[in-house]
C-alpha positions as CSV (number, residue, x, y, z in Angstrom):
1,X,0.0,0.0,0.0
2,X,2.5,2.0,-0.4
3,X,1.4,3.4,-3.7
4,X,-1.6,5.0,-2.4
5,X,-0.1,6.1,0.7
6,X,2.7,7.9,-1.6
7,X,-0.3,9.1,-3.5
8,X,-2.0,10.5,-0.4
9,X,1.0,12.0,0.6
10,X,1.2,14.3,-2.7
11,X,-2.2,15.5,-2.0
12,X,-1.8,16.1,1.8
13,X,0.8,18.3,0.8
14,X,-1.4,20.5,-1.7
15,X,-4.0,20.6,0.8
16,X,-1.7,21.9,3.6
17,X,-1.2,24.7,1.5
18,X,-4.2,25.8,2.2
19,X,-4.4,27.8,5.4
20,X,-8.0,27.6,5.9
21,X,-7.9,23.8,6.2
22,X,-7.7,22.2,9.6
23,X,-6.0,18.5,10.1
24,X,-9.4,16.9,10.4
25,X,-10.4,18.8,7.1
26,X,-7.8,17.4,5.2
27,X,-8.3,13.8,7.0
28,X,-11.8,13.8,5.4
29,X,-10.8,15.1,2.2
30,X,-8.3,12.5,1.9
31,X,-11.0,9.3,2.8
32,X,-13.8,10.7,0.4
33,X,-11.1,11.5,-2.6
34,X,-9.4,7.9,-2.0
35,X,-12.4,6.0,-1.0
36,X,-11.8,5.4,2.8
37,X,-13.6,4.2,5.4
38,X,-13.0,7.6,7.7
39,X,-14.7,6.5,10.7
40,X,-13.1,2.7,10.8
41,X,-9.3,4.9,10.4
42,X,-10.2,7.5,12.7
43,X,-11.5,4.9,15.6
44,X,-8.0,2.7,14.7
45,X,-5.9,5.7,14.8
46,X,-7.9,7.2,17.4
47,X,-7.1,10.8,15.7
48,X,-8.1,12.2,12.7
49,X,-4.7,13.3,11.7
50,X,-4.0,13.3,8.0
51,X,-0.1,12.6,8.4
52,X,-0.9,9.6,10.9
53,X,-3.3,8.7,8.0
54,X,-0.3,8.2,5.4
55,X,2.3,6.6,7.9
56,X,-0.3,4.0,8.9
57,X,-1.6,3.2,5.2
58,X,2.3,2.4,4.4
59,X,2.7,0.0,7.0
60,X,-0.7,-2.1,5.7
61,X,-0.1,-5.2,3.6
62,X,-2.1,-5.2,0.5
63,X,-4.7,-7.5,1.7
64,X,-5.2,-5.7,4.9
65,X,-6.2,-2.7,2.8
66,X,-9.2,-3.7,1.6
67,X,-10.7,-3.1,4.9
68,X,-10.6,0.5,5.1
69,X,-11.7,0.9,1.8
70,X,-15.3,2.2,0.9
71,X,-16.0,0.0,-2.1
């Protein structure tokens, strides 16, 4: 998974550009662009915390992603 999480990483970056934007903000605009199940992450992370987000997507084994994803 550490495709997406590279890919999530890109867009957390253009997001933080954007001042108005909190950390939760840009925590749910990651899981509805990507398809993630925000509630499942935030109660496993216990945080909603966009850069937590990415570190713990790139320590998931492919398989294990499935379950955070939406579809």
């Amino acid at each position: 998974m550490y495709e997406l999480a590279s890919l999530l990483e890109v867009r957390l970056w253009e997001l933080n550009e954007n001042l108005e934007l909190t950390t939760e903000d840009m925590f749910d605009i990651l899981c509805q662009e990507y398809h993630l199940k925000a509630d499942f992450i935030e109660k496993t992370l216990s945080c909603k915390c966009p850069f937590a987000l990415t570190s713990f997507l790139k320590e998931l084994q492919n398989l294990e992603i499935a379950n955070y994803l939406e579809y």
